[in-house]
N, CA, C and O atoms as a GROMACS GRO file, in nm:
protein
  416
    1UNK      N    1  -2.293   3.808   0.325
    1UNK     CA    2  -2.367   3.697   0.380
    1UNK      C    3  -2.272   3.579   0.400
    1UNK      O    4  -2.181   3.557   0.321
    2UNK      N    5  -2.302   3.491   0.528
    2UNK     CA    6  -2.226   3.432   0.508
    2UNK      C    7  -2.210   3.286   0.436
    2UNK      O    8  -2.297   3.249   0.357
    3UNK      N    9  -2.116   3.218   0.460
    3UNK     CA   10  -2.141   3.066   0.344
    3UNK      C   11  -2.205   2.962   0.464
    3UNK      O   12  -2.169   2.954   0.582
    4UNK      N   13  -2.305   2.892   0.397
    4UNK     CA   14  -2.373   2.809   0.470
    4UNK      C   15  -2.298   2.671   0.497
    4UNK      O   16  -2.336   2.591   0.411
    5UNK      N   17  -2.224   2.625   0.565
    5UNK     CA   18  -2.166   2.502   0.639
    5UNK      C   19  -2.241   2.378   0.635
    5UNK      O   20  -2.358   2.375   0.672
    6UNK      N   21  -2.180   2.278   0.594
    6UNK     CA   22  -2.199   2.170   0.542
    6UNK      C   23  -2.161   2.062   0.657
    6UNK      O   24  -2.041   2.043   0.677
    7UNK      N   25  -2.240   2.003   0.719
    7UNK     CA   26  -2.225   1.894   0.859
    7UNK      C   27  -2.090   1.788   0.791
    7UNK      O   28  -2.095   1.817   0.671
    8UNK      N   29  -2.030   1.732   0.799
    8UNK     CA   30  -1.937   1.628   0.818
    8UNK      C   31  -1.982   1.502   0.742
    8UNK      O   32  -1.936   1.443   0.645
    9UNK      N   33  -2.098   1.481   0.828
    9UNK     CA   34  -2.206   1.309   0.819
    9UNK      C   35  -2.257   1.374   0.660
    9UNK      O   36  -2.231   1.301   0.564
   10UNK      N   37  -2.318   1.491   0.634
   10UNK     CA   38  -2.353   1.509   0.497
   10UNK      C   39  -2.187   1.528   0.397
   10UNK      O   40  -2.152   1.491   0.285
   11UNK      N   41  -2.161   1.559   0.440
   11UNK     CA   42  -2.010   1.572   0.339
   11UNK      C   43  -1.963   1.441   0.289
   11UNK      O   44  -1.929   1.414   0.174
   12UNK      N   45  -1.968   1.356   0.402
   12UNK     CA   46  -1.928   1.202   0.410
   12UNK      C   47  -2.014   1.106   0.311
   12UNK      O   48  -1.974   1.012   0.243
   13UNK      N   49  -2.178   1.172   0.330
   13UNK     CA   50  -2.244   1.091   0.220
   13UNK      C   51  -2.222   1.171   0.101
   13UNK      O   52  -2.171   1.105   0.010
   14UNK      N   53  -2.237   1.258   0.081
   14UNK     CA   54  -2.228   1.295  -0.041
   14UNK      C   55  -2.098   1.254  -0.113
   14UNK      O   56  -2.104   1.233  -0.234
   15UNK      N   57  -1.982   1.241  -0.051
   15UNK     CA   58  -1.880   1.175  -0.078
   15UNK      C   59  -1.902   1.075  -0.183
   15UNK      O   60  -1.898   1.080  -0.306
   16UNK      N   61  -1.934   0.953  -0.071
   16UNK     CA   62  -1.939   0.822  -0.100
   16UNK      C   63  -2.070   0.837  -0.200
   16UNK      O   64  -2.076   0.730  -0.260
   17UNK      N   65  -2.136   0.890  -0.228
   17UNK     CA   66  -2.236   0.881  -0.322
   17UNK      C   67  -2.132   0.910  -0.457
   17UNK      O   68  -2.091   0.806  -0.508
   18UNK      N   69  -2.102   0.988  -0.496
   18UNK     CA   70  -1.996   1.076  -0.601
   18UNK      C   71  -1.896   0.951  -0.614
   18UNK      O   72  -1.893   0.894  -0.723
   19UNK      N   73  -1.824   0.910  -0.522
   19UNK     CA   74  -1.706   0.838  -0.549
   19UNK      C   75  -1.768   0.676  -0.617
   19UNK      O   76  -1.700   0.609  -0.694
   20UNK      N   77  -1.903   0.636  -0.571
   20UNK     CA   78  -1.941   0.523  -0.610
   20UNK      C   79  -1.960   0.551  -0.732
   20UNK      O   80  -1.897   0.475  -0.806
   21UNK      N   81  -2.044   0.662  -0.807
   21UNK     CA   82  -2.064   0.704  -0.912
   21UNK      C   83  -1.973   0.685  -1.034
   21UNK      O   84  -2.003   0.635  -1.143
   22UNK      N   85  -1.831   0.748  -0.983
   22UNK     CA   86  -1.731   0.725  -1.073
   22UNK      C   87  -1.656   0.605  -1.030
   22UNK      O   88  -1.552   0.628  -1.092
   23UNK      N   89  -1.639   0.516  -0.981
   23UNK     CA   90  -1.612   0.367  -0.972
   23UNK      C   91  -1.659   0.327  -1.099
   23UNK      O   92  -1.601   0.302  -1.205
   24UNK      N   93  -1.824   0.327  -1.050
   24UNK     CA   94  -1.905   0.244  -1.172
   24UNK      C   95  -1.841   0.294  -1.347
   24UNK      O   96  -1.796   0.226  -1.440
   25UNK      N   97  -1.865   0.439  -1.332
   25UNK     CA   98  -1.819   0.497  -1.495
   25UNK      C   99  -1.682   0.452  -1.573
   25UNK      O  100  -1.649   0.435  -1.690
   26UNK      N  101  -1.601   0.440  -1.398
   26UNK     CA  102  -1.477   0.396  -1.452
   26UNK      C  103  -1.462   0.252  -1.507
   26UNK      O  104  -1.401   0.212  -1.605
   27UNK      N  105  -1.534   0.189  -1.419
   27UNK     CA  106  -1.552   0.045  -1.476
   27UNK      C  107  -1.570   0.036  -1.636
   27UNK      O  108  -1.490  -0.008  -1.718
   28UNK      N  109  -1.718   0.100  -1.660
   28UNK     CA  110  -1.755   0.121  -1.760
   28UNK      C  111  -1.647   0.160  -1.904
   28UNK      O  112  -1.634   0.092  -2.006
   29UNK      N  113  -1.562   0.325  -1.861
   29UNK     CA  114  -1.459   0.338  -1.944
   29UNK      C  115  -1.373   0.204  -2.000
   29UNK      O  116  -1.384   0.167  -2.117
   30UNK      N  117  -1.294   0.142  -1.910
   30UNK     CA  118  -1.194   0.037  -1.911
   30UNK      C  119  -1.314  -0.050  -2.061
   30UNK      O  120  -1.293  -0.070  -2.180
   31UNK      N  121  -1.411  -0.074  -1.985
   31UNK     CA  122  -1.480  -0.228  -2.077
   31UNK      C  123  -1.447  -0.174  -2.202
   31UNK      O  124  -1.384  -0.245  -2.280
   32UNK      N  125  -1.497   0.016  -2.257
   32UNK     CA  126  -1.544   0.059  -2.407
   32UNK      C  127  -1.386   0.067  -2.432
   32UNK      O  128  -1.389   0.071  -2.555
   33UNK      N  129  -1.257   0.071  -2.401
   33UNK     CA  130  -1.126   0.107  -2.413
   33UNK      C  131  -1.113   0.209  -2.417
   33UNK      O  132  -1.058   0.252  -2.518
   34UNK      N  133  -1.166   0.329  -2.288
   34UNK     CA  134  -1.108   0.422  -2.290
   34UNK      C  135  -1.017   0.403  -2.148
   34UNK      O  136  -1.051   0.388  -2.030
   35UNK      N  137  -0.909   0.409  -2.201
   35UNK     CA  138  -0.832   0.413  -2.047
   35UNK      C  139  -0.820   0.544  -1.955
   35UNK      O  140  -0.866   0.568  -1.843
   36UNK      N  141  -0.725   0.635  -2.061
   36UNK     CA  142  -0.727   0.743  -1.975
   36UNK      C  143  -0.830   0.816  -1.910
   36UNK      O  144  -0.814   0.876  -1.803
   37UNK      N  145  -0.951   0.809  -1.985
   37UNK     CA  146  -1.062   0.813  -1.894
   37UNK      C  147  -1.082   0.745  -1.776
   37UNK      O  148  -1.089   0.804  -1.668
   38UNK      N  149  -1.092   0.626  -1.788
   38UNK     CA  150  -1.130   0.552  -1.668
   38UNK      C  151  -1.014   0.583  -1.572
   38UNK      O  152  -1.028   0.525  -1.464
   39UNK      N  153  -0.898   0.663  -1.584
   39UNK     CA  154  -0.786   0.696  -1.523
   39UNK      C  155  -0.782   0.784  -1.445
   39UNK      O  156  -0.739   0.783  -1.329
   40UNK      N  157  -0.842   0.890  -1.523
   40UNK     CA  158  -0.902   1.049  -1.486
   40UNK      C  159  -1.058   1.010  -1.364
   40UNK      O  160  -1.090   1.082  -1.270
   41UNK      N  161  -1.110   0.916  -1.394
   41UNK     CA  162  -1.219   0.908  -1.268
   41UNK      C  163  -1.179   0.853  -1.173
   41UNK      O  164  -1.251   0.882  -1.078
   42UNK      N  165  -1.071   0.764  -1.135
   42UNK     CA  166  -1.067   0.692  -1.014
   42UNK      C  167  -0.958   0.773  -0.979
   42UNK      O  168  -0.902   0.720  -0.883
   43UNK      N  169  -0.876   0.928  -1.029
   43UNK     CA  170  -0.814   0.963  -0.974
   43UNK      C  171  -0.909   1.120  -0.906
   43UNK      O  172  -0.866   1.179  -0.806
   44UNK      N  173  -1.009   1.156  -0.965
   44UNK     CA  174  -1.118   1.194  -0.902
   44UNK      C  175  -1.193   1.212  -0.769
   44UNK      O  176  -1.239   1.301  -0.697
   45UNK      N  177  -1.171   1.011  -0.779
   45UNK     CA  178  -1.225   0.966  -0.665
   45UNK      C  179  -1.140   0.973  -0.556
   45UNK      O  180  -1.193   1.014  -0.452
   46UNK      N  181  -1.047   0.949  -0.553
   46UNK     CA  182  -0.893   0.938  -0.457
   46UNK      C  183  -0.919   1.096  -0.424
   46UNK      O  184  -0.926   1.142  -0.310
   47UNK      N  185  -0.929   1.161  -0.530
   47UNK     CA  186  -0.915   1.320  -0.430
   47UNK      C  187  -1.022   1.371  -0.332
   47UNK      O  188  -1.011   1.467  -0.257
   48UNK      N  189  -1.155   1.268  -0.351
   48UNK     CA  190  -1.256   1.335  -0.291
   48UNK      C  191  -1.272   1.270  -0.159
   48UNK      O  192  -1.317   1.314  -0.053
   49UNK      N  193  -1.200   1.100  -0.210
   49UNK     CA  194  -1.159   1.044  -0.050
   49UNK      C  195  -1.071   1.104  -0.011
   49UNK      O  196  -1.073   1.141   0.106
   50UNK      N  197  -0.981   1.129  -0.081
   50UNK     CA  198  -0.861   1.177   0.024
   50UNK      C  199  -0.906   1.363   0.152
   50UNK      O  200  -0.870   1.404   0.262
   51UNK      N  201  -1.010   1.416   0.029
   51UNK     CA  202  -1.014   1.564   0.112
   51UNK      C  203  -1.135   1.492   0.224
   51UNK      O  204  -1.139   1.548   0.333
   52UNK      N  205  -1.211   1.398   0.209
   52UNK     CA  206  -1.322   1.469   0.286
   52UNK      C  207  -1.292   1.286   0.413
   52UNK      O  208  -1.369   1.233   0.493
   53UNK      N  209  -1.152   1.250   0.371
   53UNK     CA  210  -1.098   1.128   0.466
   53UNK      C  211  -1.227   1.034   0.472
   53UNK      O  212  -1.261   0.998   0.584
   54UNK      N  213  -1.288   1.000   0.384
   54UNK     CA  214  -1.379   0.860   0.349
   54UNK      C  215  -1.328   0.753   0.272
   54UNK      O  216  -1.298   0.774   0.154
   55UNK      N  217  -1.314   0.630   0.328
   55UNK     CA  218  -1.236   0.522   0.245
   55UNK      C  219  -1.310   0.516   0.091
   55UNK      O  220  -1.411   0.568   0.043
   56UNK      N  221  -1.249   0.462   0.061
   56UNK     CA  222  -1.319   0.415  -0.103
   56UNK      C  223  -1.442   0.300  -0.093
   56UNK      O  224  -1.471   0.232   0.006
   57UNK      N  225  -1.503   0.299  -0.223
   57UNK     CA  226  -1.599   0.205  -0.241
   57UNK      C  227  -1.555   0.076  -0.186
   57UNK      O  228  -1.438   0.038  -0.194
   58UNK      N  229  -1.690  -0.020  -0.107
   58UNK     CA  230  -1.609  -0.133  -0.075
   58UNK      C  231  -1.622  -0.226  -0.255
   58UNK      O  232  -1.726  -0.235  -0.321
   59UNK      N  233  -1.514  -0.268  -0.285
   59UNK     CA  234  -1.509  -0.380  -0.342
   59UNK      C  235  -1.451  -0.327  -0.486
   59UNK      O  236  -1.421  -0.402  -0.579
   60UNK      N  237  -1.440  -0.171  -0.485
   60UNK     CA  238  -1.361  -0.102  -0.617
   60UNK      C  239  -1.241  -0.170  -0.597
   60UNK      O  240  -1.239  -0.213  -0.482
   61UNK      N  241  -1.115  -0.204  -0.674
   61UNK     CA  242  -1.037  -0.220  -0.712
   61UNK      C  243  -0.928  -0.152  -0.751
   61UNK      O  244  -0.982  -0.119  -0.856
   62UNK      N  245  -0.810  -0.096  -0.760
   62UNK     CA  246  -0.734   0.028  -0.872
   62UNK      C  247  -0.617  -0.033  -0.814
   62UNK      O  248  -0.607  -0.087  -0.703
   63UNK      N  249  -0.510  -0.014  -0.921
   63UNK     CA  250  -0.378   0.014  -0.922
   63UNK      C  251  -0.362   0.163  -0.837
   63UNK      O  252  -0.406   0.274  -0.868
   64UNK      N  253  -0.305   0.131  -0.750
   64UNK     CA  254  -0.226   0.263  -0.620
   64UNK      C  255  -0.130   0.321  -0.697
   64UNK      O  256  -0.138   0.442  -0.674
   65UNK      N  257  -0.038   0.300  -0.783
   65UNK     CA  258   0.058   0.311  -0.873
   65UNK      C  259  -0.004   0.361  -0.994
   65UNK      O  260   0.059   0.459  -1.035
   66UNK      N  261  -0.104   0.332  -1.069
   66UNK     CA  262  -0.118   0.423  -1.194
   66UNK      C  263  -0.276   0.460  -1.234
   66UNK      O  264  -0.325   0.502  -1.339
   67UNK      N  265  -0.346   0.420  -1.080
   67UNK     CA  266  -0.494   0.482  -1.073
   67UNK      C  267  -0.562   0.392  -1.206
   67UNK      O  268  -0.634   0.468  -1.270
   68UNK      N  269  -0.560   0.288  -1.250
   68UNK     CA  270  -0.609   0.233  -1.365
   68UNK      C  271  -0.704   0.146  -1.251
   68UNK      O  272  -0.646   0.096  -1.154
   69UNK      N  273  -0.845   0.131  -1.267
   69UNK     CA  274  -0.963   0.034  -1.250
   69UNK      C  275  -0.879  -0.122  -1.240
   69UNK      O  276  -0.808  -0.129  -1.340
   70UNK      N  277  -0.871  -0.182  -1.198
   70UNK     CA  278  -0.867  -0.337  -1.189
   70UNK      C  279  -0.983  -0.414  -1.229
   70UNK      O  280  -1.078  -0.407  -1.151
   71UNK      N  281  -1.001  -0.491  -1.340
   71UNK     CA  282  -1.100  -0.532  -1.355
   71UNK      C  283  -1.024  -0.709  -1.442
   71UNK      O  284  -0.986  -0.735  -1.556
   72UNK      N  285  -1.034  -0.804  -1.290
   72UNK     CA  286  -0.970  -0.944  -1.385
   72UNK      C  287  -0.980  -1.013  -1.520
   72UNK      O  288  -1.082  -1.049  -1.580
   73UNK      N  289  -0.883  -1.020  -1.547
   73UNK     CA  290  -0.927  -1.074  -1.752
   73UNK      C  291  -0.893  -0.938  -1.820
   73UNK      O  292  -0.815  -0.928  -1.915
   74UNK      N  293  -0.949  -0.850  -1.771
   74UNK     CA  294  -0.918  -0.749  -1.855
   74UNK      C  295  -0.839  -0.640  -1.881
   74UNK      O  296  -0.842  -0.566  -1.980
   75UNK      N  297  -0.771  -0.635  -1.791
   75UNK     CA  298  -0.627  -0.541  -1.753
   75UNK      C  299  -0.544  -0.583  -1.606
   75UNK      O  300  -0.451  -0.512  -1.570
   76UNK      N  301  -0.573  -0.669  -1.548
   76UNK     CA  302  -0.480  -0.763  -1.484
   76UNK      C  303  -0.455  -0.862  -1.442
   76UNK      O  304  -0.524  -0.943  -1.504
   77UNK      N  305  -0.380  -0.926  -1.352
   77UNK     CA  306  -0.336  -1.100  -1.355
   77UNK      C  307  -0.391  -1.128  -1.204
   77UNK      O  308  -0.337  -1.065  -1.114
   78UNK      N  309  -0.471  -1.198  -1.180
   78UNK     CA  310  -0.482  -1.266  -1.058
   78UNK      C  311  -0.420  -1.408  -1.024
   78UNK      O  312  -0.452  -1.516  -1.073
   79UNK      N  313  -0.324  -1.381  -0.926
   79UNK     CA  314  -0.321  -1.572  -0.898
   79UNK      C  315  -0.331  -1.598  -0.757
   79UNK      O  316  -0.371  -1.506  -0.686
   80UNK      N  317  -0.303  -1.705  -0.707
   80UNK     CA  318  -0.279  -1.756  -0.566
   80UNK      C  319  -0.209  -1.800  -0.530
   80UNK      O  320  -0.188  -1.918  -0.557
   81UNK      N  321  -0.121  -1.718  -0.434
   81UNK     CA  322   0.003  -1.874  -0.427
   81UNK      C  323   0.136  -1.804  -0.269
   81UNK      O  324   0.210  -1.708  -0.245
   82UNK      N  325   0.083  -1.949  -0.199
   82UNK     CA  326   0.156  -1.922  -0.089
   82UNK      C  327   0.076  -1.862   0.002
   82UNK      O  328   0.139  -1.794   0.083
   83UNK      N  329  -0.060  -1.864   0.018
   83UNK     CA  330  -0.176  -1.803   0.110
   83UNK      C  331  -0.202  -1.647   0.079
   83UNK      O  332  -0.255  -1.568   0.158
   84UNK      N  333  -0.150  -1.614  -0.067
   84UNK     CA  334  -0.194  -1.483  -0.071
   84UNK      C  335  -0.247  -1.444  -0.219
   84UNK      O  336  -0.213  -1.493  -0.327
   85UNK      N  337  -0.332  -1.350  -0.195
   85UNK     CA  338  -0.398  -1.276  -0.345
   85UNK      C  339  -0.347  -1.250  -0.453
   85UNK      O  340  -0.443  -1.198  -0.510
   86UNK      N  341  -0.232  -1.246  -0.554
   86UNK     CA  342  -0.143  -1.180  -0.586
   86UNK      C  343  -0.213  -1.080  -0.658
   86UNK      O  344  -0.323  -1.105  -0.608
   87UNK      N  345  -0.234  -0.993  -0.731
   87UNK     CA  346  -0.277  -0.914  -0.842
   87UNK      C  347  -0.204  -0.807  -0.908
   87UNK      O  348  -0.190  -0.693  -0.866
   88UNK      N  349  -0.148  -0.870  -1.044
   88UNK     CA  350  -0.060  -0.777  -1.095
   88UNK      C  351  -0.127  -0.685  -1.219
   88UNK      O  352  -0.191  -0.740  -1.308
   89UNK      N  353  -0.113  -0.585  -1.215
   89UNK     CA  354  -0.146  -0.456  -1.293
   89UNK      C  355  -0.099  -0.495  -1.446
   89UNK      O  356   0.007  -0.554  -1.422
   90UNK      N  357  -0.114  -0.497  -1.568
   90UNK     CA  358  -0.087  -0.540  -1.680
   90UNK      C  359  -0.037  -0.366  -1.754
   90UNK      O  360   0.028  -0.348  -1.857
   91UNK      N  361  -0.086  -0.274  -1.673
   91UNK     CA  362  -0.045  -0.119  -1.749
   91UNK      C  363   0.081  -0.112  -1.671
   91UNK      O  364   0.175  -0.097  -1.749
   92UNK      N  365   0.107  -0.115  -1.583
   92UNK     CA  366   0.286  -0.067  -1.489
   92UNK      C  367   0.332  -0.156  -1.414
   92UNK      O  368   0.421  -0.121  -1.336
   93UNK      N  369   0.271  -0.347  -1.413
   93UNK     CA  370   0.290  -0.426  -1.386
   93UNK      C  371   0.387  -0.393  -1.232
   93UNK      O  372   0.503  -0.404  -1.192
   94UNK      N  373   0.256  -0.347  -1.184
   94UNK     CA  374   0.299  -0.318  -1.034
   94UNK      C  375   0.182  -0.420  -0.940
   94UNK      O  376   0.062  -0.439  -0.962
   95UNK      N  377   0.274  -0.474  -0.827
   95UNK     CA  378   0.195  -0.602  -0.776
   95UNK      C  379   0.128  -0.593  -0.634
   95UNK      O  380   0.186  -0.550  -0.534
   96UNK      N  381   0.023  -0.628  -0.636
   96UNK     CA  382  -0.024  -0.596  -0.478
   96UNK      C  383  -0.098  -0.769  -0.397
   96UNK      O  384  -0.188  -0.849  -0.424
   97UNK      N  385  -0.034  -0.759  -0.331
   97UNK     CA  386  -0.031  -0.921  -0.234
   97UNK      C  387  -0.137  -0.893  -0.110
   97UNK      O  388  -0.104  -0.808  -0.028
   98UNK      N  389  -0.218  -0.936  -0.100
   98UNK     CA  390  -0.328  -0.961  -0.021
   98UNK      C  391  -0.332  -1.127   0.047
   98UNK      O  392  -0.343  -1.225  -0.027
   99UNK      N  393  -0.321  -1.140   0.206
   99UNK     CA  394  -0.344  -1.303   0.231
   99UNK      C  395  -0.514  -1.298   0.260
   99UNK      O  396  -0.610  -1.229   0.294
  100UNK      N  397  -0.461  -1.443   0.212
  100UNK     CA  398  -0.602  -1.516   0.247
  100UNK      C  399  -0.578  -1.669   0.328
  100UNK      O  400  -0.480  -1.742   0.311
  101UNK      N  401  -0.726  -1.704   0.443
  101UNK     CA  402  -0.684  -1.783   0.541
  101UNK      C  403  -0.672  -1.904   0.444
  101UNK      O  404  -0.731  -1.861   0.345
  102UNK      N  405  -0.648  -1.978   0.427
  102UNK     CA  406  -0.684  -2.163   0.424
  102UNK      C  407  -0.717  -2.227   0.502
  102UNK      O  408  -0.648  -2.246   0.602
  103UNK      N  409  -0.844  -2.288   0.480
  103UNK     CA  410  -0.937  -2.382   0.575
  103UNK      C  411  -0.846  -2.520   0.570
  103UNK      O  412  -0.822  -2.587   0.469
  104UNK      N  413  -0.810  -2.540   0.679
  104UNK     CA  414  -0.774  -2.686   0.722
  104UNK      C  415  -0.842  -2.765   0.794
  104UNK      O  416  -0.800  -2.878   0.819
   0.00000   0.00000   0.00000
């Protein structure tokens, strides 16, 4: 018999349903101090965006470098300076620069 095929648009939600899922848990891990957990889910998530090519949650956060949750105050440094985001990782103190406009 054969295997029943799965549309794209359903692959895509089911995706993003799953990947939001473990965002949240991961969040969750980081707060109780489990890291490597919360490590093991957002690298989870990266594989399920990466196979089924759906961006990530809007507004999740992670170190690209060591898959750790970003969550400010609590495992990394936010500042501003020079029109951009800075946010440095406090586990592999790896830095990611984001601009932002200034209203004049």
């Amino acid at each position: 018999m054969a295997k029943k095929r799965v549309t794209k648009k359903a692959a895509s939600r089911i995706a993003e349903e799953r990947m939001s899922t473990l965002a949240d848990i991961s969040k969750d891990a980081v707060r109780d101090g489990k890291n490597e957990r919360a490590v093991r889910y957002v690298f989870l998530a990266r594989k399920i965006s990466q196979k089924t090519r759906t961006p990530m949650p809007e507004g999740f956060h992670f170190c690209k470098k060591c898959n750790t949750p970003l969550i400010p105050g609590r495992n990394c440094r936010v500042r501003l300076s020079g029109g951009r985001i800075v946010t440095t990782c406090e586990r592999c103190n790896s830095v990611k620069r984001m601009p932002y406009s200034l209203e004049r």
